[in-house]
N, C-alpha and C positions, 0 to 999 in steps of 0.2 A: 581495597576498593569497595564502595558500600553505596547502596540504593535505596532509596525511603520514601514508601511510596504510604500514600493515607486515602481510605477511604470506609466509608461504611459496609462496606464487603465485607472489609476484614475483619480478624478478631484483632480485637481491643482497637478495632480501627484502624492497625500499623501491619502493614509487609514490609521485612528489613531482608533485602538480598547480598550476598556479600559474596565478591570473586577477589580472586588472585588477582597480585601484581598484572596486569597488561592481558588478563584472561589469559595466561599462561597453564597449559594443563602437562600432564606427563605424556597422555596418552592422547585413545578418543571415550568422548564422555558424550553419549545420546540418552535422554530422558523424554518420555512420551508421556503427559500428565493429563489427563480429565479435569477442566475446569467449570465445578458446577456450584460458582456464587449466583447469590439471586439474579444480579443482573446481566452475568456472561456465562455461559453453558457452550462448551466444547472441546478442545484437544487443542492443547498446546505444546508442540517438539523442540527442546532444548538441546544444541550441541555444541558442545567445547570442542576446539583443537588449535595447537599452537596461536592463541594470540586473537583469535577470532572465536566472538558467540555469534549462534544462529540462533533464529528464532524463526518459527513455522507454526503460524496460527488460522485453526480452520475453527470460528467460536459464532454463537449467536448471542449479540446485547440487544439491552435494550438504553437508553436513552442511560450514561451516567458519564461521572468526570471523576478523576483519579490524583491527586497533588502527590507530586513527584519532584524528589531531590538526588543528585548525584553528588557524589566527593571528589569527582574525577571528570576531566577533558571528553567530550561524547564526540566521539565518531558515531556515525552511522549512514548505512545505504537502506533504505526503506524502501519496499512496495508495496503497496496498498492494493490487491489484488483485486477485492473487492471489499468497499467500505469504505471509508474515512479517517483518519485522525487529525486530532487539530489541538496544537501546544500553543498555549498562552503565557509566558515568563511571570513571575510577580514582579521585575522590575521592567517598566514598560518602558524603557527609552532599547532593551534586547528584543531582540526577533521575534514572529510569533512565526511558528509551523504547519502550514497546513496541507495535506496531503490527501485531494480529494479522489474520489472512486477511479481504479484503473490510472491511477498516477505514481508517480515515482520523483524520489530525489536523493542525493547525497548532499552529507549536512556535516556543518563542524562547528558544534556550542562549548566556547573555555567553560561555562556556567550553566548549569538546569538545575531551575528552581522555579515551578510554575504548576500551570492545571495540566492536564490531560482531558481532554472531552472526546466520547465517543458518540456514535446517533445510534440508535434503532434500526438493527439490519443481521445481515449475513456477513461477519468482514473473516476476508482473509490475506495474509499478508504473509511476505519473505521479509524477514531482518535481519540484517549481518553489521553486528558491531566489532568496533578495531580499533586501534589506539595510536599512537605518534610511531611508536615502537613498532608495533606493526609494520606499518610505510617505510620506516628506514629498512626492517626486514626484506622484505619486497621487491625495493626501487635502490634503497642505499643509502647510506648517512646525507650525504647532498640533496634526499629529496627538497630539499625548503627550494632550489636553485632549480630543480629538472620541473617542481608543478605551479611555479611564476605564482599565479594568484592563491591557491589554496597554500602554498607554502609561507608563501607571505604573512597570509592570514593567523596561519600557525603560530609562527614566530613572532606576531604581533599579537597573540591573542585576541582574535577577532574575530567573532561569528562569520560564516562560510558558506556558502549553498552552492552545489550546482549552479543552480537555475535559482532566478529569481521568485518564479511561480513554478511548481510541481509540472512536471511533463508529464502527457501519456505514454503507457507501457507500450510500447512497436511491437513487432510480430516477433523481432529479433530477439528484441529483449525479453519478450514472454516464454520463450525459447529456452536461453538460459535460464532462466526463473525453472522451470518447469526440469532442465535435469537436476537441478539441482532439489526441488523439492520433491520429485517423485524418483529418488536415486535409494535402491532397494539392495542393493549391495550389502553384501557381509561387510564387515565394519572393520576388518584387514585391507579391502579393496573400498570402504566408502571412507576411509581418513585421507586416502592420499588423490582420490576421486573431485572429493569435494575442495582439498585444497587446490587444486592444480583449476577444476572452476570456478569457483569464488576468485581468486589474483585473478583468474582469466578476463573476466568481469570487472574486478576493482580497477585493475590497471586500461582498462576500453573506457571507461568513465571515468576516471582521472588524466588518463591522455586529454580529454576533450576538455578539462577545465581551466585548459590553456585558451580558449578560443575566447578573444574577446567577446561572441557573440554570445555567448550564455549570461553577460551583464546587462544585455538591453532586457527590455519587459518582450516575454514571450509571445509571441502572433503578432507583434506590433499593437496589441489590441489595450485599451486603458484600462485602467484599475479596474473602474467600476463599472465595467462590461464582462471584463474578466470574470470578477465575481456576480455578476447578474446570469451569466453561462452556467458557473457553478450552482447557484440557487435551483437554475432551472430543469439539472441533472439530478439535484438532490430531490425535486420534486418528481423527477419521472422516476425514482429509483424505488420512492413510498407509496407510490399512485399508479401502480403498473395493471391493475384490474382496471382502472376507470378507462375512460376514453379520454386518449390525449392527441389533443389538435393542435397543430402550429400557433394557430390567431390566441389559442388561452394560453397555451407558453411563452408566445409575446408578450402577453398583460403579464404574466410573472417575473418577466426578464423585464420589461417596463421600456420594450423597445420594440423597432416592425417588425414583421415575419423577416425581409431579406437581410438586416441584419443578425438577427437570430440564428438562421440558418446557414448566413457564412460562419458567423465566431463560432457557433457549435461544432462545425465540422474543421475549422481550423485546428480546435482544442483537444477534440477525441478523434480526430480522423476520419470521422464516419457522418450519414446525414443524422438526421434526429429521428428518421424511421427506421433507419436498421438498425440503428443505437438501441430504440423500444425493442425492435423486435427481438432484436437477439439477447436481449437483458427478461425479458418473457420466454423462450424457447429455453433459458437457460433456467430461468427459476422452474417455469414445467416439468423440465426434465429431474428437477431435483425431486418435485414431488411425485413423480412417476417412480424414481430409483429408491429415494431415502424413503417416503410416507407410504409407497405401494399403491399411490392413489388412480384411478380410472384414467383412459385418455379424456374422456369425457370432464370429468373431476380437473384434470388437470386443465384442460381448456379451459375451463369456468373460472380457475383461478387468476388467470393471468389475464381475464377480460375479454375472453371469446366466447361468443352467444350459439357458436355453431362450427362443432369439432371438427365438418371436413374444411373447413377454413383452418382452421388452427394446425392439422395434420397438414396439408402442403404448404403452410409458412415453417413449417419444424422441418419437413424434408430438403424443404428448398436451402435451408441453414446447416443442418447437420447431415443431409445425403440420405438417411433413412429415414423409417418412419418412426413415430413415438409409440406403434403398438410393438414393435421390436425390443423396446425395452423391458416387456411385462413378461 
């Protein structure tokens, strides 16, 4: 199984990754890497164990794209933790991928051969790739019969989503995401840890891709409001110092305040002020913790003129204060 992936990062331009039949390993296999190409700088955690790779990426890019080839069937559960990814096929009649901020989806391409684009930001994500083999491991040789639509899919080779459009991450699922990416285990107790939660997971989100309702377009909402929401998250995610008011979000969604503000809060569960705020309280706090910056310093960054405003909108979301952190 082989992955060819091309960009100006690399040397000579080419990353060739190559795994075992079905990611089959002997044991457990965890690799912790610093990635410090010009355009991504971070830490990337690779783990093998029977039949399943994880991936657990905490990196900062900036604005690039990545052409990516597989020789093999993709599975994949992706959460996009924070950030984005968005896959473009070279042949345009296959699927394109898009997986915007605090979304999720499971996926299944017979074919990958296309771009990768990333945006400018903080992204951090959980991926757990798996294989045919896998699922029959799992559920049983009759998976094709027990998961109706995605089995189907299989055995007809035929691109697969979950969802039509990427969901938000729920509290539930942030949950699982979270033992699993912050599981600190001796690696005697985190091989059989991690398998027993990942199928705990696979199989809760496979159970559900029986429900004919994951076929309809999600919220009931159209294309192109769908993606007008999305633009408008993508601009609050770059624009978090400025002052962001409903009526100029409107003009960027190119639609009223009252619709604006039901689709938004349809799509991320929350209104478009506690969405700002706690996406501000969260960056603050990064430069409080990671850069060692002032509360003051930090209020300033995230677009507060006047740090005891900024100090009880922090307490009010995280229960302390932000001088607690210094």
């Amino acid at each position: 199984m082989k992955t060819i992936l091309k960009s100006s990062m690399f040397e000579n331009n080419v990353l060739v990754k190559r795994f075992e039949k079905d990611f089959k390993t002997s044991g457990f296999i965890e690799q912790k890497k610093q990635i410090d190409y010009a355009l991504v700088k971070g830490t990337l955690i690779e783990i093998s164990i029977n039949g399943l790779r994880i991936l657990i990426r905490n990196v900062k890019t900036e604005d690039y794209s990545v052409d990516v080839q597989h020789d093999f069937p993709f599975f994949k559960l992706q959460f996009e933790i924070e950030g984005s990814s968005f896959y473009e096929p070279l042949d345009k009649c296959q699927p394109k991928v898009y997986i915007p901020n605090a979304h999720y989806n499971l996926f299944y391409l017979p074919k990958v051969q296309g771009t990768l684009t990333y945006k400018k930001g903080h992204r951090k994500t959980l991926e757990i790739l798996f294989t045919e083999n896998y699922l029959k491991d799992i559920i049983g040789e009759n998976f094709n019969e027990i998961l109706h639509r995605f089995g189907t899919a299989i055995s007809r080779k035929k691109p697969f989503f979950m969802w039509d459009k990427s969901q938000p991450i729920t509290n539930d699922l942030q949950n699982h995401i979270n033992e699993i990416v912050f599981c600190n285990y001796h690696k005697d107790l985190k091989k059989p840890y991690l398998e027993a939660k990942i199928k705990e997971l696979l199989i809760l989100l496979l159970a559900q891709t029986n429900d004919n309702i994951n076929t309809d377009t999600p919220f009931n909402l159209p294309e192109t409001d769908y993606n007008a929401i999305l633009k408008v998250e993508r601009y609050i995610n770059t624009h978090l110092k400025d002052t962001l008011t409903i009526p100029e979000l409107a003009i960027i969604a190119g639609m009223n305040t009252t619709k604006l503000k039901q689709g938004f809060k349809l799509i991320f569960s929350t209104t478009i002020f506690k969405y700002i705020s706690c996406l501000r309280m969260e960056q603050a706090k990064k430069q409080i913790v990671e850069k060692k910056c002032t509360v003051a310093e930090a209020a300033y960054h995230v677009g507060y003129k006047h740090p005891q405003h900024f100090t009880v909108a922090f307490k009010k979301i995280y229960g302390y204060l932000p001088s607690d952190l210094t």
